[in-house]
Every structure is written in structure tokens, then in C-alpha cells.
C-alpha positions, -999 to 999 in steps of 0.1 A, spaced: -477 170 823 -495 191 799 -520 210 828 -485 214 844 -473 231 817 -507 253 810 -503 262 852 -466 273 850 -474 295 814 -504 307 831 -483 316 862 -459 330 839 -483 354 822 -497 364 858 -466 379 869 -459 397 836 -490 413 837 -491 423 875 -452 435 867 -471 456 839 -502 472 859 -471 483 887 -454 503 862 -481 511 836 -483 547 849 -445 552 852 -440 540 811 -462 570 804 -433 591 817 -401 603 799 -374 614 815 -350 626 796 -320 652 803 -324 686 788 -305 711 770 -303 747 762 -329 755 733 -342 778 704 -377 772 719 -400 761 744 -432 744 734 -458 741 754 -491 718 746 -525 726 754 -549 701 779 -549 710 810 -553 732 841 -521 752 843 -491 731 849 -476 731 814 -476 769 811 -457 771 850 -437 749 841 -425 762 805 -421 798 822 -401 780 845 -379 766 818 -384 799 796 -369 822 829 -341 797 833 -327 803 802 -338 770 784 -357 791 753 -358 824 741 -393 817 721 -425 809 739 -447 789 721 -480 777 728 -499 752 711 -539 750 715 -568 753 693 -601 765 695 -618 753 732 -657 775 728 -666 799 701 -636 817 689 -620 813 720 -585 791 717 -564 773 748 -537 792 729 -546 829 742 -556 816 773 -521 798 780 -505 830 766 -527 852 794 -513 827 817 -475 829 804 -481 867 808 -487 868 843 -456 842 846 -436 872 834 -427 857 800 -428 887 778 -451 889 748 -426 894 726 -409 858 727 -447 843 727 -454 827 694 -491 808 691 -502 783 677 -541 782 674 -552 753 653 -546 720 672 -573 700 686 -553 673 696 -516 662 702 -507 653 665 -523 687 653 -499 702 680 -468 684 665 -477 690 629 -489 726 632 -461 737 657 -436 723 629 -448 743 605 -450 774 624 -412 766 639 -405 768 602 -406 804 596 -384 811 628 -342 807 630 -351 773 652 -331 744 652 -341 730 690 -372 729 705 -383 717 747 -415 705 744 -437 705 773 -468 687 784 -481 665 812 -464 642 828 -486 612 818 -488 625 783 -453 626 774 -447 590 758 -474 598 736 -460 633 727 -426 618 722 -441 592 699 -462 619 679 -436 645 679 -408 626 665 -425 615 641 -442 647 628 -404 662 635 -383 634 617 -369 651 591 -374 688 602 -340 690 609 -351 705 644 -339 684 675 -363 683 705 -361 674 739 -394 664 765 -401 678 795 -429 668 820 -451 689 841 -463 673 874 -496 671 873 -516 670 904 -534 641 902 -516 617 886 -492 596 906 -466 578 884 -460 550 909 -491 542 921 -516 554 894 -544 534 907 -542 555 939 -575 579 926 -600 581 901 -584 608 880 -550 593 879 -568 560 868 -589 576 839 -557 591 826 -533 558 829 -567 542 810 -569 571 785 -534 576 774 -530 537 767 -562 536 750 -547 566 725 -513 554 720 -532 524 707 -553 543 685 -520 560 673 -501 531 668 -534 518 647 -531 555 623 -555 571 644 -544 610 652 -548 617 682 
């Protein structure tokens, strides 16, 4: 009776986890409706898809300040000036661009954007990353943003080689499933990450 037991709980925990590993890479993602805001930010960390997709927000209407997130990257060099170069050519005009050049890493972005959206008439803020990185943003962010009085919403860039639904699909999209639950853990344990 009792190995039955152990083979039907070990069953059990067999298909949780297997129901886990299908939809690890689609927990990462939030999907939440948007709304009309004071600004867009956008976070530093990757090839391009943050900025396109914040100018694509910024020329809809969504925000009428730009701001980009992104600390130093080599020498004196930050993300920051590069994503604005980058939002420049998108056609989002240098006056609504705001930056941010002190964050090495996603709670920097949250706590230094805050302060910066301070000194600004902003009550709403899009914030924009990766796909994949967006739990963990939304995790940091409200948390760093709690009692700002500033209400945020998420939006996800697609990035190209991360597949949601079948994240085990390449070796990219693997490393990042891997990585992001490796830092919301350290997060969740008072690492900042």
C-alpha cells in the first residue's frame, strides 16, 4: 500500500512539474491591457526591440515623455544615449526624451526612474522591456513604485529569440527562461537585480 502511495505522489509531482516546464516561458510574460499615459519607460538590455517598441507606443499617443533607463555599458558610454540615438531615428523628438543614466540592473531602473519621474507633472507611466523580462519588472517595479502615487502599466517587446510557448525551442530562448528564473529567485531572496 505504502509504495502505492509513494508511485501515485510521485506520479503526481511528475505531471506538475512537466505542466510547469510547458508554461515556464509563458509565466515570464505579462499581458496586461494598456492605457493612455504621462510616460513611456523604456529599460535598457537588449538589441533594439524595447526602444521600437516604446516609439511605437510614444507615436500612438500612449506618452508624451520618453524615458530611457540604462547605465553605463564601456567607459563613459551609457545604454541610455545609445537608446536615445536609437529613439531619435524612430522619430521621437528630443524634446520628450528624458534619461536615465545610472542603472545597472532592473531594480536600479525602477528606483532611479522613480526618482527622476519625481521632478516631472507624472502620475502614469508604460514601462517597457522584453518580453521574457516583464514578470520580473512588474515584480521590481511595483515594488520600488508602491507608494509613489504613480500608476504603471507593462508592456512587452517581442524579442526575437525567445519563444513564449515553446522556450526550449533554441539555445538563446533557453538561457533566458534559465536566467530570468534564476533572478526572480535571487530577488525574491533580497538580491537586486
Amino acid at each position: 500500500m505504502k509504495r502505492k502511495i509513494m508511485f501515485g505522489v510521485f506520479i503526481v509531482l511528475s505531471v506538475v512539474f512537466v505542466v510547469f516546464l510547458m508554461n515556464a516561458g509563458k509565466f515570464l510574460t505579462v499581458e496586461e491591457g494598456i492605457q493612455k499615459a504621462d510616460a513611456i519607460v523604456v529599460l535598457s538590455g537588449d538589441r533594439g526591440e524595447r526602444v521600437e517598441k516604446a516609439a511605437e507606443l510614444f507615436h500612438q499617443g500612449y506618452g508624451k515623455y520618453f524615458v530611457i533607463s540604462g547605465g553605463t555599458i564601456y567607459n563613459d558610454v551609457t545604454a541610455a544615449r545609445l537608446m536615445k540615438e536609437h529613439a531619435l531615428k524612430l522619430g521621437v523628438p528630443e524634446s520628450a526624451i528624458i534619461l536615465e543614466e545610472r542603472a545597472d540592473s532592473t531594480y536600479e531602473n525602477a528606483h532611479f526612474t522613480r526618482q527622476i519621474l519625481k521632478s516631472y507633472p507624472i502620475h502614469s507611466a508604460i514601462v517597457v522591456s522584453s518580453n521574457y523580462h516583464m514578470k520580473r519588472v512588474k515584480m521590481i517595479f511595483d515594488r520600488d513604485f508602491k507608494n509613489s502615487e504613480i500608476k504603471l502599466y507593462y508592456s512587452g517587446a517581442k524579442d526575437r529569440y525567445f519563444n513564449r510557448a515553446k522556450w526550449w525551442k533554441n539555445n538563446k530562448s533557453i538561457m533566458i527562461t534559465i536566467s530570468e528564473y534564476i533572478k526572480m529567485l535571487g530577488y525574491a531572496l533580497g538580491k537586486n537585480y
